[in-house]
C-alpha positions in Angstrom: 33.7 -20.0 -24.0 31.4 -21.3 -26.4 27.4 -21.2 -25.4 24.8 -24.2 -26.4 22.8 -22.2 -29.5 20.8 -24.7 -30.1 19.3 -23.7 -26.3 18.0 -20.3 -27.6 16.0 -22.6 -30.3 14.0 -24.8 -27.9 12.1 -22.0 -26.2 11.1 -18.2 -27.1 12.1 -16.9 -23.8 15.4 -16.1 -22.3 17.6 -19.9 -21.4 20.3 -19.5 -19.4 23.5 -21.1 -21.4 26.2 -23.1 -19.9 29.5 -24.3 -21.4 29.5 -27.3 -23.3 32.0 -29.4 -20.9 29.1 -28.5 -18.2 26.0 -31.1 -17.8 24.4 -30.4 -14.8 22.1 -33.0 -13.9 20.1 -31.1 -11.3 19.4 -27.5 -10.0 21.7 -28.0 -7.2 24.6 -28.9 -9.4 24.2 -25.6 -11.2 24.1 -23.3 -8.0 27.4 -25.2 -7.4 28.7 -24.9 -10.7 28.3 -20.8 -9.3 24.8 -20.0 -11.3 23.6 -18.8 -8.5 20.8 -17.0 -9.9 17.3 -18.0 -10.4 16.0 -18.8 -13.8 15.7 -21.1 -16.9 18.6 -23.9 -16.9 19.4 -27.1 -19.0 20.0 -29.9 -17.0 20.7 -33.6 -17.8 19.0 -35.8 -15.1 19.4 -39.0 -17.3 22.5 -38.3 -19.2 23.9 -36.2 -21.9 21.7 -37.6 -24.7 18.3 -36.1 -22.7 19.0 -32.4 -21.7 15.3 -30.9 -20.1 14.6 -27.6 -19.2 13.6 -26.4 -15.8 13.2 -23.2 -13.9 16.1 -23.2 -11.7 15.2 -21.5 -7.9 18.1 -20.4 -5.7 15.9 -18.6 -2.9 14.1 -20.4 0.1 16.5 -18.9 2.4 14.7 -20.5 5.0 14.6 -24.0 4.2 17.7 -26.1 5.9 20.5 -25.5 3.8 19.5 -22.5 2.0 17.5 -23.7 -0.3 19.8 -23.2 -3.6 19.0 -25.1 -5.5 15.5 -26.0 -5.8 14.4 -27.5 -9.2 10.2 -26.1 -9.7 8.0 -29.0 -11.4 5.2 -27.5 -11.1 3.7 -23.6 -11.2 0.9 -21.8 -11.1 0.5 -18.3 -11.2 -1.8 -16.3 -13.8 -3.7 -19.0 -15.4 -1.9 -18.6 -18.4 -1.6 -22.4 -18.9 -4.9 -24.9 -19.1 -3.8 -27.5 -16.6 -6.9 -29.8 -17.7 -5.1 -32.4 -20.3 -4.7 -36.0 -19.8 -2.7 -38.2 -18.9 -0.2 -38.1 -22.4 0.2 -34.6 -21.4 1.2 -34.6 -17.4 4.0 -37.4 -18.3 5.9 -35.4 -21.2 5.2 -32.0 -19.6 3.8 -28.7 -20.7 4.4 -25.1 -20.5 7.1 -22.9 -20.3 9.8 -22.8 -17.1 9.5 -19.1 -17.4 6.2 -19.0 -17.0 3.2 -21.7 -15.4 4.1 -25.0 -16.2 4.3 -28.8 -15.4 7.3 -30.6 -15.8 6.6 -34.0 -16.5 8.2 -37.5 -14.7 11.0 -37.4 -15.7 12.6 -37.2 -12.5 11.9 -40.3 -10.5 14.1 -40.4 -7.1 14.3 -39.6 -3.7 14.2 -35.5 -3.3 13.0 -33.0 -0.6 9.7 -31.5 -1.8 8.9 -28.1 -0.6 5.4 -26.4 -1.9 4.9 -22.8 -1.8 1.4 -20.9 -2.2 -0.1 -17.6 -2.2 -4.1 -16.5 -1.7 -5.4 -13.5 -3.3 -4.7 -11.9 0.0 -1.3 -11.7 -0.5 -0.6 -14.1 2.6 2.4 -17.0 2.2 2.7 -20.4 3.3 4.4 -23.5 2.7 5.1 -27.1 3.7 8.4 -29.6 3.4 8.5 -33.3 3.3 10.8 -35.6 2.3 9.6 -37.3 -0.9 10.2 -40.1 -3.8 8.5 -40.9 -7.2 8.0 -44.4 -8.0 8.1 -45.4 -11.6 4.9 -45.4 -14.4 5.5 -49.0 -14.1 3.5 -48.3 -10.4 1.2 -45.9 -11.6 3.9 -42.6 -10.3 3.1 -43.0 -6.5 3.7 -40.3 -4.2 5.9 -41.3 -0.9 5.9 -39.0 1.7 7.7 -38.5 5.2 9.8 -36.3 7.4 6.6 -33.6 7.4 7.9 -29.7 8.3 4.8 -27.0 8.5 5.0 -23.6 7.4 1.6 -22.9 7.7 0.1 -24.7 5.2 -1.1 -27.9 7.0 -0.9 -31.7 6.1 -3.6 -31.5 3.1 -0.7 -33.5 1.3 -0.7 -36.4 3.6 -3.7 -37.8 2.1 -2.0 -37.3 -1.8 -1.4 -41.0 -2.7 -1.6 -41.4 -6.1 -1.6 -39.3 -9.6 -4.2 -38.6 -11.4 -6.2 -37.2 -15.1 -9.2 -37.1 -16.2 -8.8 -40.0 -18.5 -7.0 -42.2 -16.0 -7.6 -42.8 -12.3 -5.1 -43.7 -10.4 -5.5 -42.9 -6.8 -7.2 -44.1 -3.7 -10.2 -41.4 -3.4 -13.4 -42.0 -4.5 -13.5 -40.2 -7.6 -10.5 -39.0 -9.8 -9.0 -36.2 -7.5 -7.1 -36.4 -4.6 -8.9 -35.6 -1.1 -7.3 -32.3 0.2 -5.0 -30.9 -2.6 -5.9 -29.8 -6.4 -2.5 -28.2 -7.3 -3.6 -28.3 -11.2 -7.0 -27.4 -10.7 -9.0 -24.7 -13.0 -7.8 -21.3 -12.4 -9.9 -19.0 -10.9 -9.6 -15.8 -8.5 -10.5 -16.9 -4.7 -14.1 -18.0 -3.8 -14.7 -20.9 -6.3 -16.9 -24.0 -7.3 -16.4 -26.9 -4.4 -13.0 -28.3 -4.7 -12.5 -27.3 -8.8 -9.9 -24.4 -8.4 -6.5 -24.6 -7.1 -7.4 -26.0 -3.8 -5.2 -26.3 -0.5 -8.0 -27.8 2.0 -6.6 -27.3 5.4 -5.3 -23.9 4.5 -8.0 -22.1 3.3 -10.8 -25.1 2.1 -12.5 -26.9 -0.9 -14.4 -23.4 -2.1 -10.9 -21.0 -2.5 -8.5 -21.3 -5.6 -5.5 -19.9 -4.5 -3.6 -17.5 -6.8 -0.1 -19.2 -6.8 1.2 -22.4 -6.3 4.9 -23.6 -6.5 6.4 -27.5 -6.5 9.8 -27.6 -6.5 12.4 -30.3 -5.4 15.7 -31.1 -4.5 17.9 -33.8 -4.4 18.1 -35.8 -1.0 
């Protein structure tokens, strides 16, 4: 069984390799394909010709389902990665899946989106919705519905619209979104009014939480 080389070229971390008669085009294809581990993964959303690669999370045991399966697009953890870039940046992606990152939008569809975060405290919460991308074309516009609390709150129910610092595309006042700041500055805890990594009904505008996690899976 031959392995994809050229795989162990794109990144200088550890890629999981598949056979080359299997293109998975999502994270749930590749639990079923019995990788049921967690980890890096090449998947093929649009076809054999653009191969991406995402961190792969077979956990959430508690979501419907079991969660395998859960494809991350976005993480935060260390402050390892600046998450202040423009807009350029946030459509191809940056980072490493191993490691903080930001996938890009290059997955556009209908998916269940579950967010997990962590305070310096060490406490965990999440929240589930049901979720789709619409295209650049309309400006990436969040749609959300079907709601499920795990103690995180509904400061995503006011996230309409994505936006940078060079280009404002949502419905607030000034270039953020109301309640959430997923990519905001790093910082440990107490923080500047609503510049760190900010969950507003969970713990405010003045706390930057020390771990954030988006991930997604098909509907």
């Amino acid at each position: 069984m031959q392995a994809l080389d050229v795989l162990i070229l794109l990144l200088p971390v550890a890629v999981n390799t598949l056979p080359y008669d299997i293109m998975p085009v999502d994270c749930v294809d590749v639990y079923r394909r019995s990788f049921g581990h967690s980890g890096v993964f090449t998947i093929y959303p649009a076809g054999t010709t653009s191969p991406i690669q995402v961190y792969c999370d077979m956990g959430c045991e508690d979501q419907p389902g079991g969660g395998n399966g859960q494809c991350v697009i976005q993480k935060r953890k260390d402050g390892t990665v600046n998450f202040y870039r423009g807009w350029d940046q946030y459509r191809s992606g940056f980072g490493q899946p191993s490691g903080e990152y930001w996938l890009g939008k290059s997955m556009t569809k209908k998916y269940e989106l579950r967010v997990d975060l962590e305070d310096f405290e060490g406490a965990k919460v999440h929240v589930q919705y049901s979720s789709s991308v619409d295209s650049e074309h309309e400006e990436y516009k969040l749609h959300l519905s079907g709601f499920k609390d795990g103690g995180a709150g509904t400061s995503m129910d006011e996230h309409n619209g994505f936006s940078t610092f060079d280009k404002d595309q949502d419905t607030h006042v000034s270039n953020c979104n109301a309640s959430v700041n997923p990519n905001g500055v790093y910082l440990w805890g107490d923080s500047i009014y609503g510049i760190g990594i900010n969950w507003v009904y969970w713990k405010g505008y003045k706390y930057s939480l020390k771990a954030i996690e988006m991930k997604i899976r098909p509907v």
